[in-house]
N, CA, C and O atoms as CSV, one atom per row, in Angstrom:
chain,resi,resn,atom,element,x,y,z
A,1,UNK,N,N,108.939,90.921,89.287
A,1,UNK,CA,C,109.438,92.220,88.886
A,1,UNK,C,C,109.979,92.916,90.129
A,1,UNK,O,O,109.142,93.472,90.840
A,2,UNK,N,N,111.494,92.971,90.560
A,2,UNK,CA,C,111.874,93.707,91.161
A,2,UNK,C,C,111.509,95.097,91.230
A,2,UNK,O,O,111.291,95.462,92.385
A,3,UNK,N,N,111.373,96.006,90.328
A,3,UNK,CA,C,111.678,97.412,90.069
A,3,UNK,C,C,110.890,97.679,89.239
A,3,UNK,O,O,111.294,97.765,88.079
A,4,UNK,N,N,109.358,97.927,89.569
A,4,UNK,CA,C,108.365,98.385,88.853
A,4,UNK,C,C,108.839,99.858,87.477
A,4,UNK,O,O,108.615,99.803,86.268
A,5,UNK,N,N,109.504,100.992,88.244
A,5,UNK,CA,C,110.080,101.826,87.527
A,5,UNK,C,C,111.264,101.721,86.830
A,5,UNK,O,O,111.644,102.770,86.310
A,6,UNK,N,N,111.947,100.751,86.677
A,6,UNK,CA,C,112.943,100.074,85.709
A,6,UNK,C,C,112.693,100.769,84.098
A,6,UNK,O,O,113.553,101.464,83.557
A,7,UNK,N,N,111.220,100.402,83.400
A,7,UNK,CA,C,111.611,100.706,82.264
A,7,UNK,C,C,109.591,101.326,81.972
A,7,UNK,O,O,108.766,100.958,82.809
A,8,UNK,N,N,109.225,102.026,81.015
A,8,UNK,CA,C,107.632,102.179,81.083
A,8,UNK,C,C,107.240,100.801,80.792
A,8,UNK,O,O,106.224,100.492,81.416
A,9,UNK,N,N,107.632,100.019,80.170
A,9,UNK,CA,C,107.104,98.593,80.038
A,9,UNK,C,C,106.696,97.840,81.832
A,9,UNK,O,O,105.662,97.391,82.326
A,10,UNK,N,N,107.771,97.980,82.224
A,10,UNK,CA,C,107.529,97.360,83.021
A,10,UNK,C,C,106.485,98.070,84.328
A,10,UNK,O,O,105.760,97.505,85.147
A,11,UNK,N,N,106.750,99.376,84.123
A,11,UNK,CA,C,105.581,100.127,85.197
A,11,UNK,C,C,103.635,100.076,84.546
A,11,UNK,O,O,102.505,99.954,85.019
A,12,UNK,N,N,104.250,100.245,83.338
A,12,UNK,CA,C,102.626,99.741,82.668
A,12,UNK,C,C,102.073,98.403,83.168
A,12,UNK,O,O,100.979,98.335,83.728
A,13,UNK,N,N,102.917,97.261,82.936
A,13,UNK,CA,C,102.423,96.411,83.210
A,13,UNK,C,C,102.127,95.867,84.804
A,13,UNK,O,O,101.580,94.780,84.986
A,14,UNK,N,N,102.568,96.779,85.988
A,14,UNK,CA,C,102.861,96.644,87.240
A,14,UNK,C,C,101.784,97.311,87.699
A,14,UNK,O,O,101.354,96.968,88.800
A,15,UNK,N,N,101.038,98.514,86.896
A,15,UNK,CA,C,99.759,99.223,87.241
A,15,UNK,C,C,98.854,98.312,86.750
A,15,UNK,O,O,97.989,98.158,87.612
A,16,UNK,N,N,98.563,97.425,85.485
A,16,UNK,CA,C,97.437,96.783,85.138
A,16,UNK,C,C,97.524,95.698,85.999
A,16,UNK,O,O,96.527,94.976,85.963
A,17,UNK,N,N,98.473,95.328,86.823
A,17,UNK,CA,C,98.493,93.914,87.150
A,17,UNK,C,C,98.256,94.615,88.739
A,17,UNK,O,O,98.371,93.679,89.530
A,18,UNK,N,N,98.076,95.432,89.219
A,18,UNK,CA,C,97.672,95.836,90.494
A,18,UNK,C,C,96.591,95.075,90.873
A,18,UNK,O,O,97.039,94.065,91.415
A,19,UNK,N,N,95.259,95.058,90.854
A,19,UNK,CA,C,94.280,94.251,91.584
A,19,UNK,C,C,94.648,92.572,91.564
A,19,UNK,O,O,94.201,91.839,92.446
A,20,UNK,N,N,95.559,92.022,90.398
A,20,UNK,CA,C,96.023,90.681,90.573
A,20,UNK,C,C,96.536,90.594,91.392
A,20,UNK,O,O,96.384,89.565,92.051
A,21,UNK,N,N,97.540,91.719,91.890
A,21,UNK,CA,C,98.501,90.945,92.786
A,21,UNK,C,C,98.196,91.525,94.080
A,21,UNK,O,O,98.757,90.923,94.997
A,22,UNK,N,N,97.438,92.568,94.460
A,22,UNK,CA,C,97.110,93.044,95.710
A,22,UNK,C,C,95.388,92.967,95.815
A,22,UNK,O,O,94.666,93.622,95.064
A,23,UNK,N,N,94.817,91.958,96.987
A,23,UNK,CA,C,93.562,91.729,97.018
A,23,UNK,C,C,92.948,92.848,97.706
A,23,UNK,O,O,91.765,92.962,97.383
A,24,UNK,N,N,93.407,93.852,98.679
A,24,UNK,CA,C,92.904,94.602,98.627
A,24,UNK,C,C,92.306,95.486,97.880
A,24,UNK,O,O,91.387,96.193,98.293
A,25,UNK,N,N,92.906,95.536,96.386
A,25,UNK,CA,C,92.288,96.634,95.583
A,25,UNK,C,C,91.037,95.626,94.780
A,25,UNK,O,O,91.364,94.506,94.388
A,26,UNK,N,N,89.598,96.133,94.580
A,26,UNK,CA,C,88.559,95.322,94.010
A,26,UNK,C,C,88.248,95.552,92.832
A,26,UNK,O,O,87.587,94.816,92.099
A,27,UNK,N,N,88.947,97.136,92.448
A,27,UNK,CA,C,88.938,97.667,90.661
A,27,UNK,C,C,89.476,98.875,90.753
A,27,UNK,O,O,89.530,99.794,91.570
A,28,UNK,N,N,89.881,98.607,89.636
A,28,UNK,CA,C,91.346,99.389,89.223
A,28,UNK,C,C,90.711,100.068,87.698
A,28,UNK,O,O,90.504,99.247,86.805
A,29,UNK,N,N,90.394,101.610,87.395
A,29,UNK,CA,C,90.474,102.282,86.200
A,29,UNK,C,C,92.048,103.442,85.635
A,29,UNK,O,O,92.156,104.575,85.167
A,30,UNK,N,N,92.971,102.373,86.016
A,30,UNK,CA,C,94.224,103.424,86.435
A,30,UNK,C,C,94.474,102.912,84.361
A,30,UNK,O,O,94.060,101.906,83.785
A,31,UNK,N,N,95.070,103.783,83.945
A,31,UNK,CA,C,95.177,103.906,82.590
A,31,UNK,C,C,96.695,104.521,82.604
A,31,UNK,O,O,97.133,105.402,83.344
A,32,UNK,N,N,97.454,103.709,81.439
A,32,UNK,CA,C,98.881,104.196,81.245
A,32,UNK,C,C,98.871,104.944,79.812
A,32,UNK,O,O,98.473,104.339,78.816
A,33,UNK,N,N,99.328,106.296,79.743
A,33,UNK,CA,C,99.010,106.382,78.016
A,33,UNK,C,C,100.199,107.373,78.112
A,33,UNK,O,O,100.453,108.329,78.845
A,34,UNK,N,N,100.849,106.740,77.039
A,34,UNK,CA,C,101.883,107.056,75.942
A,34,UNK,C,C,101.970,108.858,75.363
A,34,UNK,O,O,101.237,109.109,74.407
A,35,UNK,N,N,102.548,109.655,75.742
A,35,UNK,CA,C,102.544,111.092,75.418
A,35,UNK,C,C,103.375,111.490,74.203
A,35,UNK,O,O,103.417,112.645,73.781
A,36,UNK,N,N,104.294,110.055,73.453
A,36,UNK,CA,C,105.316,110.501,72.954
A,36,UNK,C,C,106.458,109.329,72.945
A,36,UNK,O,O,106.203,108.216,73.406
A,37,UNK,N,N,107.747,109.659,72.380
A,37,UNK,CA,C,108.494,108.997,72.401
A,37,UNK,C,C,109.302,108.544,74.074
A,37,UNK,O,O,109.804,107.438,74.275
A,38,UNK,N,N,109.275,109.292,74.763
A,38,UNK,CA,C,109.585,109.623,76.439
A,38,UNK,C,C,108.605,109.971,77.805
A,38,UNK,O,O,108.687,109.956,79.033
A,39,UNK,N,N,107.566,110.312,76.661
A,39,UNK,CA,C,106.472,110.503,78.427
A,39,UNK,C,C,104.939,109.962,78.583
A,39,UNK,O,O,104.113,110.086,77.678
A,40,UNK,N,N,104.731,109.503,79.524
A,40,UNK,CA,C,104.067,108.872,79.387
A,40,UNK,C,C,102.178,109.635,80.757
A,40,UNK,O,O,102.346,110.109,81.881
A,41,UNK,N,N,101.398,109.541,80.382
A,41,UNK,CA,C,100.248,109.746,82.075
A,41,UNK,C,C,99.901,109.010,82.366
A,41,UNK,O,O,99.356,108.273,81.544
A,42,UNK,N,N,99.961,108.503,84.263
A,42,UNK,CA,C,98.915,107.614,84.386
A,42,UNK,C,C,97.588,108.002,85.447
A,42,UNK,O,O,97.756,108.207,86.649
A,43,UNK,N,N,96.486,108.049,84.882
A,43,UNK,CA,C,95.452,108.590,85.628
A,43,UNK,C,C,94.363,107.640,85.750
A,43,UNK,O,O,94.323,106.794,84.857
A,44,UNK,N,N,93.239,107.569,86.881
A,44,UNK,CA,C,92.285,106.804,87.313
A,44,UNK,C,C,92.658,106.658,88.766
A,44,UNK,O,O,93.362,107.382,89.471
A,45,UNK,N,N,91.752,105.091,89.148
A,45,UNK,CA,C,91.420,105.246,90.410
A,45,UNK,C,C,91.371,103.522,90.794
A,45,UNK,O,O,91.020,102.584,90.078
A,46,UNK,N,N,91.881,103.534,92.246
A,46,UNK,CA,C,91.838,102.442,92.636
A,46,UNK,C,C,90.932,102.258,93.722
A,46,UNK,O,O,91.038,103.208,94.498
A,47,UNK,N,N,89.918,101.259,94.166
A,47,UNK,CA,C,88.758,101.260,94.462
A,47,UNK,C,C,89.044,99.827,95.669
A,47,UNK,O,O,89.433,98.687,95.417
A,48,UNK,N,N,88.693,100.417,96.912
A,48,UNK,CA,C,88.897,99.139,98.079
A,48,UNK,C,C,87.677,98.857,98.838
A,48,UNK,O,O,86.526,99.081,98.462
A,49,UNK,N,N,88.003,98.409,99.804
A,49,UNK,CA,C,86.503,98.124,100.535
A,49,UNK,C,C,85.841,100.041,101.536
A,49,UNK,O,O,86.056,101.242,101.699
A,50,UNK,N,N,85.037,98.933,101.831
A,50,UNK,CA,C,84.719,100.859,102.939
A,50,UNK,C,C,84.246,102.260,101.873
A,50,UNK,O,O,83.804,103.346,102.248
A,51,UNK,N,N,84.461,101.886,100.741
A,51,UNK,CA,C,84.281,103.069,100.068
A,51,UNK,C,C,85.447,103.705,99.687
A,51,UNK,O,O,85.387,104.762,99.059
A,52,UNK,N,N,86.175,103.353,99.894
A,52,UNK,CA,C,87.608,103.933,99.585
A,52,UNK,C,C,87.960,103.801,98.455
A,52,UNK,O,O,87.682,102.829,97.753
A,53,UNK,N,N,88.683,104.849,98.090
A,53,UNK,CA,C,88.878,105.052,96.137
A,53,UNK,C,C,90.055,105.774,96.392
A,53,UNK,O,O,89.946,106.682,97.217
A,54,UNK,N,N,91.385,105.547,95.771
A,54,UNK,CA,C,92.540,106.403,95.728
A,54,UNK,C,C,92.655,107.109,94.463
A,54,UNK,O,O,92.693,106.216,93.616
A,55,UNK,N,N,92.704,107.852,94.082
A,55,UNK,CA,C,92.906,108.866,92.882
A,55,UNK,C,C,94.544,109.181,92.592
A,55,UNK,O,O,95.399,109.605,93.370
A,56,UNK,N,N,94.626,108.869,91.403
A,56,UNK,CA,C,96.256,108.774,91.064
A,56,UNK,C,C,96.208,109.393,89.634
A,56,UNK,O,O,95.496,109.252,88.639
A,57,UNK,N,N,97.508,110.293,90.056
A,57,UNK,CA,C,97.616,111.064,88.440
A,57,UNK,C,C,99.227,111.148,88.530
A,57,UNK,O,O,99.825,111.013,89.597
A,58,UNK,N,N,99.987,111.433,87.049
A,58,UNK,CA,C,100.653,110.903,87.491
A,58,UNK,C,C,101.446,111.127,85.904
A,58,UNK,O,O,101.003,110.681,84.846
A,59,UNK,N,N,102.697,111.921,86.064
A,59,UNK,CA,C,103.500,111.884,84.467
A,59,UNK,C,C,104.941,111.456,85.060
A,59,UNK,O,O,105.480,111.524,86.165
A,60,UNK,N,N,105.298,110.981,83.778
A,60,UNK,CA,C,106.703,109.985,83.983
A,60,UNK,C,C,107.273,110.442,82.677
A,60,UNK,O,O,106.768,110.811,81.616
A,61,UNK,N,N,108.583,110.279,83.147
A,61,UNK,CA,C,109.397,110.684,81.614
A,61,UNK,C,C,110.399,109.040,81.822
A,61,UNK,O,O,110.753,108.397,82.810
A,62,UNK,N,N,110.553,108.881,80.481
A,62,UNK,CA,C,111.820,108.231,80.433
A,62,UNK,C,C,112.755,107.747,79.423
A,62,UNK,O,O,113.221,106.633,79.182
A,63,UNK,N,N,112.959,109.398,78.674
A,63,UNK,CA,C,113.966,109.421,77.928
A,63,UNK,C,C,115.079,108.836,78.493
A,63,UNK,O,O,115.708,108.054,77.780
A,64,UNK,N,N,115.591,109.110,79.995
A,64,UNK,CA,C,116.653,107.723,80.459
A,64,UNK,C,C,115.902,107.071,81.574
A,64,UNK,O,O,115.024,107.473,82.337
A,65,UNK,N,N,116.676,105.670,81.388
A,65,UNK,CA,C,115.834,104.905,82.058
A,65,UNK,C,C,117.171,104.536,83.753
A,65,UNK,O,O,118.365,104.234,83.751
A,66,UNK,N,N,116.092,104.785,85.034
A,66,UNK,CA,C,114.990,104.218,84.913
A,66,UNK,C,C,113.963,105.446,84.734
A,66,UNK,O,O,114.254,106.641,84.670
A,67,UNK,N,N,112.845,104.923,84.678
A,67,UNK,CA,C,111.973,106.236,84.551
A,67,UNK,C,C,111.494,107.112,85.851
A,67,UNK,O,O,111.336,106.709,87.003
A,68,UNK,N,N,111.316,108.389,85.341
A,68,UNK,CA,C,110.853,109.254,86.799
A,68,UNK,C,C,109.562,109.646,86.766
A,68,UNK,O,O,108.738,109.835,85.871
A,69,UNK,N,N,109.571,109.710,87.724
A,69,UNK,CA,C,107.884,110.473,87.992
A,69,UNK,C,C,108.236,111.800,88.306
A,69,UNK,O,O,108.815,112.191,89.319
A,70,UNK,N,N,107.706,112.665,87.038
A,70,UNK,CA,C,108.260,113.830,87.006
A,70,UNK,C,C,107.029,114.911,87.456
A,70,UNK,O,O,107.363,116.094,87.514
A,71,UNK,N,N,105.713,114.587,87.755
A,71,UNK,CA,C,104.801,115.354,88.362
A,71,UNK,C,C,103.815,114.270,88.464
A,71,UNK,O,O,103.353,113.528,87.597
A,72,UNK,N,N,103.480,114.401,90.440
A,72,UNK,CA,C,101.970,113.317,90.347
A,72,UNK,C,C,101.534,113.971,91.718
A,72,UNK,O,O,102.077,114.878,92.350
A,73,UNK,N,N,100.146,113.086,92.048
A,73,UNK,CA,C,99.729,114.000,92.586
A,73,UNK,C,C,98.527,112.689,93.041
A,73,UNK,O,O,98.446,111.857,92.138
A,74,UNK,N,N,97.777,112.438,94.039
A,74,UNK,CA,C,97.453,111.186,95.001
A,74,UNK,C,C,95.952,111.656,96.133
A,74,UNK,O,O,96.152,112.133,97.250
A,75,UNK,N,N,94.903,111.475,95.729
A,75,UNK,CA,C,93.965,111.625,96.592
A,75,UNK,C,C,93.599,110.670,97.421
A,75,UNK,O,O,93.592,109.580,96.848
A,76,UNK,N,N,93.229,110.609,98.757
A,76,UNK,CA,C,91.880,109.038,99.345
A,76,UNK,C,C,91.013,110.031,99.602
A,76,UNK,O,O,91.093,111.204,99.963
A,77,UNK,N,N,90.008,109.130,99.276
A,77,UNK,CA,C,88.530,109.458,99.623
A,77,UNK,C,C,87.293,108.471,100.382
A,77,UNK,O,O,87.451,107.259,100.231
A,78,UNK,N,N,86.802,108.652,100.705
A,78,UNK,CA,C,85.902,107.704,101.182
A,78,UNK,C,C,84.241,108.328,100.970
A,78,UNK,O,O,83.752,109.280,101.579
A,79,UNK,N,N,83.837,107.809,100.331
A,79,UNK,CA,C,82.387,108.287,99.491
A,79,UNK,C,C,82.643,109.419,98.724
A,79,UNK,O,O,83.153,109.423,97.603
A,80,UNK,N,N,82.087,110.847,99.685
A,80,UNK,CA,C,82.643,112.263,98.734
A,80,UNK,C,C,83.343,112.936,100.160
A,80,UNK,O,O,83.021,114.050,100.574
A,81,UNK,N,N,84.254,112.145,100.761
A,81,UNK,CA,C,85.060,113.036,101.881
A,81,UNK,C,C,86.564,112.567,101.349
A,81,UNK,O,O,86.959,111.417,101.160
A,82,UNK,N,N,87.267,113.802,101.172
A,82,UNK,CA,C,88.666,113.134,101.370
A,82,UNK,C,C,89.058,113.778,102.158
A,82,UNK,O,O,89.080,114.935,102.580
A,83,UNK,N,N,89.661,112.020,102.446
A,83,UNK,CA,C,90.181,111.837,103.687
A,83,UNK,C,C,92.091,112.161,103.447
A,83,UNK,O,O,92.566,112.328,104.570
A,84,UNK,N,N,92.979,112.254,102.565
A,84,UNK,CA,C,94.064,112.260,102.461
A,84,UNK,C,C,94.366,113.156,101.151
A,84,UNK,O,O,93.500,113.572,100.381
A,85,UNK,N,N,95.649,113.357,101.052
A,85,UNK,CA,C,95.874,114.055,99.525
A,85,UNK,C,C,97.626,114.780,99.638
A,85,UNK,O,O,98.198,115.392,100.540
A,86,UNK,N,N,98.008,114.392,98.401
A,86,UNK,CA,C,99.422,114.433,97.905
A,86,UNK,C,C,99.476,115.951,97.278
A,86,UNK,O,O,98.610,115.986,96.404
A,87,UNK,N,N,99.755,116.482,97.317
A,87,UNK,CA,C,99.672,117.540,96.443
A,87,UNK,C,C,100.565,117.642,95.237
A,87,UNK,O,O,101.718,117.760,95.651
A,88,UNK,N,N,100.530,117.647,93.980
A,88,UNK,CA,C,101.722,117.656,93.184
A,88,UNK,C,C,102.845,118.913,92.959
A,88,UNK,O,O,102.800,120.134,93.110
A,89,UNK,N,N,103.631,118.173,92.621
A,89,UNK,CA,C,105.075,118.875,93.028
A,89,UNK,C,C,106.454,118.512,92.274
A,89,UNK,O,O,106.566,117.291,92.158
A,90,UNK,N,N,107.344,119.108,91.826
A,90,UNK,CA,C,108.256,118.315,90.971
A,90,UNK,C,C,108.926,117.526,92.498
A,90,UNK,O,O,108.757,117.771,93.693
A,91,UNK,N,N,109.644,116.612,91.838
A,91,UNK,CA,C,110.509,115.865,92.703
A,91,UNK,C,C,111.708,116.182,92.713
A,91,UNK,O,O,112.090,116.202,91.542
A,92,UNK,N,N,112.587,116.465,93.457
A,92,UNK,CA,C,114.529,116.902,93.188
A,92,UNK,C,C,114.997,115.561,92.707
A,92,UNK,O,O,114.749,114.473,93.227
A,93,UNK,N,N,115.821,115.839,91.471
A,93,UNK,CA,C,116.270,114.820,91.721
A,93,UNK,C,C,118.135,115.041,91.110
A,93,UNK,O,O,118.479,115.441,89.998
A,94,UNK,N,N,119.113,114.593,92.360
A,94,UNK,CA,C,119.807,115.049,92.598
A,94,UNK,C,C,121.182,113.736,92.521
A,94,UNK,O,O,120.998,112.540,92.747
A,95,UNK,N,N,122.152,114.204,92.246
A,95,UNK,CA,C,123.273,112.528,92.138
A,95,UNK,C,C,123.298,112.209,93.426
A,95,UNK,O,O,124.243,111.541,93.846
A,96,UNK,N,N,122.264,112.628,94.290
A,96,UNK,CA,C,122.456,111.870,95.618
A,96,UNK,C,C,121.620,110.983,96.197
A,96,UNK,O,O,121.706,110.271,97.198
A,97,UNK,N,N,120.470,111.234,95.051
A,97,UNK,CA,C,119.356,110.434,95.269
A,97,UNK,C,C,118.957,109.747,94.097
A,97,UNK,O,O,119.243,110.130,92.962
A,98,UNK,N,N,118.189,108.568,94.409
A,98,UNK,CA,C,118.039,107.314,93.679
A,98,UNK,C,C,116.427,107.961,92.836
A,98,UNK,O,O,115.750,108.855,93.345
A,99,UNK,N,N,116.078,107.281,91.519
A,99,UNK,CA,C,114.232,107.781,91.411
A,99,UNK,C,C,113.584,107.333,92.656
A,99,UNK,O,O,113.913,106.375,93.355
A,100,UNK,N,N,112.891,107.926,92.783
A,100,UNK,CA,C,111.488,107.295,93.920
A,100,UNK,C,C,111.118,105.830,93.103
A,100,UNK,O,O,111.168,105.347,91.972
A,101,UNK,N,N,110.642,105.416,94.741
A,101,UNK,CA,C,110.333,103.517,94.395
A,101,UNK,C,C,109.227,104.011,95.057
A,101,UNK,O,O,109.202,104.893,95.916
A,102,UNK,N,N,107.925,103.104,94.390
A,102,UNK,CA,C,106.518,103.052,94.492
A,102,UNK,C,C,106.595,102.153,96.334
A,102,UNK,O,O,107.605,101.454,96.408
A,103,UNK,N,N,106.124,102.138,97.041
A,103,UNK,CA,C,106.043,100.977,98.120
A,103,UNK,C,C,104.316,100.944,97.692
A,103,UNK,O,O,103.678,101.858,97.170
A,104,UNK,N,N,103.837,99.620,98.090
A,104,UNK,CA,C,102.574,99.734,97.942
A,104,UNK,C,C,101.033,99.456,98.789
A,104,UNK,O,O,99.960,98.888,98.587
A,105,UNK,N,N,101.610,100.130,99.678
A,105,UNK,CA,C,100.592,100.589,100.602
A,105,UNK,C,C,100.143,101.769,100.677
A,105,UNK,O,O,100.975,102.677,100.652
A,106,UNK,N,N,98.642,102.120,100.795
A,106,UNK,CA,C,98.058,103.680,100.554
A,106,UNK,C,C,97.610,104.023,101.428
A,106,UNK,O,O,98.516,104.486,102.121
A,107,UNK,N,N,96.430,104.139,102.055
A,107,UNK,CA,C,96.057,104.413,103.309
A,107,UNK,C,C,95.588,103.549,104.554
A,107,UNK,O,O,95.311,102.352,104.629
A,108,UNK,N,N,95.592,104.418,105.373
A,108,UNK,CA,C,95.272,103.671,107.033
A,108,UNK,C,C,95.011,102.324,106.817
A,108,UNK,O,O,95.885,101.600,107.295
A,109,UNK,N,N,94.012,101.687,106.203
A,109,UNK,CA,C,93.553,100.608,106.071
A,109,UNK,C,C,94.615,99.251,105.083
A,109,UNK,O,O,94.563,98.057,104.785
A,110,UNK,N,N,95.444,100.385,104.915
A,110,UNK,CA,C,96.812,99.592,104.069
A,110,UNK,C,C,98.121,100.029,104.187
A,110,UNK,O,O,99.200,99.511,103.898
A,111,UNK,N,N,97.832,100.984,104.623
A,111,UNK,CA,C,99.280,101.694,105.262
A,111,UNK,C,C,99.384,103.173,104.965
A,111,UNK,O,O,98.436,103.893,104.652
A,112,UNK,N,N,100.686,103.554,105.102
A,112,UNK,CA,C,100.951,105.093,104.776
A,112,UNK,C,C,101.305,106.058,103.399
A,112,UNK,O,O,100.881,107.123,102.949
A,113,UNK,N,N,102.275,105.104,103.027
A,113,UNK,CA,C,103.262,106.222,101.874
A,113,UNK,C,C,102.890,105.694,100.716
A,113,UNK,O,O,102.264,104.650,100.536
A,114,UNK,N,N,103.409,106.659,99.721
A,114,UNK,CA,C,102.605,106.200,98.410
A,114,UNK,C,C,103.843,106.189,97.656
A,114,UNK,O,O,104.011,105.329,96.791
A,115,UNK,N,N,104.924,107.262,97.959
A,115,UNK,CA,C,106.286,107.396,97.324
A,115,UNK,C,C,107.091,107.810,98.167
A,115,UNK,O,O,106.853,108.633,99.051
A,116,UNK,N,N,108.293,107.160,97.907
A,116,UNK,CA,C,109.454,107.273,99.438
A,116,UNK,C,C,110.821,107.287,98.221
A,116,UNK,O,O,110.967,106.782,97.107
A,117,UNK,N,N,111.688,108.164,99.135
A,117,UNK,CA,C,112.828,107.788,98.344
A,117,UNK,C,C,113.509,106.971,98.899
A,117,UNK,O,O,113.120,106.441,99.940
A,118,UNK,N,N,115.111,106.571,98.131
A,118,UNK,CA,C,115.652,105.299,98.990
A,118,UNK,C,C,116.927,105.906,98.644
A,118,UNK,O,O,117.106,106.424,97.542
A,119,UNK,N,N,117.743,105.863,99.473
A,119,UNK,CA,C,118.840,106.625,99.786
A,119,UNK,C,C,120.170,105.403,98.870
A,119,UNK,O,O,120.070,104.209,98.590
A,120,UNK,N,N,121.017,106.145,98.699
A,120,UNK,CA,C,122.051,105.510,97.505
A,120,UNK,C,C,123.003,104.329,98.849
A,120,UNK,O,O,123.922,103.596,98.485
């Protein structure tokens, strides 16, 4: 799958298939649910070594495709300290810019960004 955000099919199935394809994550309660004909939430938590748990929330529309992430919002924690946090926010999105692409690295222990844009 090139392009996780391509279509909700394919981002649903790119969140359940997260701990398959990345061994860092050891359990995954991230849940995709259907709001409608166009929107969709995805909320839960992804769980690594050290105690580390990322918290992901997360609405997508995609009356056109590809789909956007139209409000989300990204915690790390480590036991009951967090250590990082996204704050939610709409995203611009402008004919000059592409949707945001997921990269998938989260924190220190895996990297930095959680959402980056990519320039046209």
């Amino acid at each position: 799958m090139n392009d996780p955000l391509r279509t909700a099919e394919d981002y649903e199935l790119f969140l359940y298939e997260l701990s398959n394809n990345f061994p860092a994550i050891k359990h995954s309660t991230l849940t995709f649910v259907r709001r409608g004909a166009s929107l969709a939430r995805v909320s839960g938590e992804l769980h690594f070594d050290h105690s580390i748990r990322l918290v992901v929330r997360e609405r997508l529309t995609f009356d056109r495709l590809p789909i956007t992430l139209h409000w989300y919002g990204y915690e790390v924690w480590r036991c009951e300290e967090k250590l990082y946090w996204y704050d939610p926010q709409p995203i611009p999105m402008t004919p000059l810019c592409n949707p945001p692409t997921l990269t998938t690295s989260i924190c220190p222990l895996i990297s930095s960004t959680i959402v980056s844009r990519r320039p046209i």
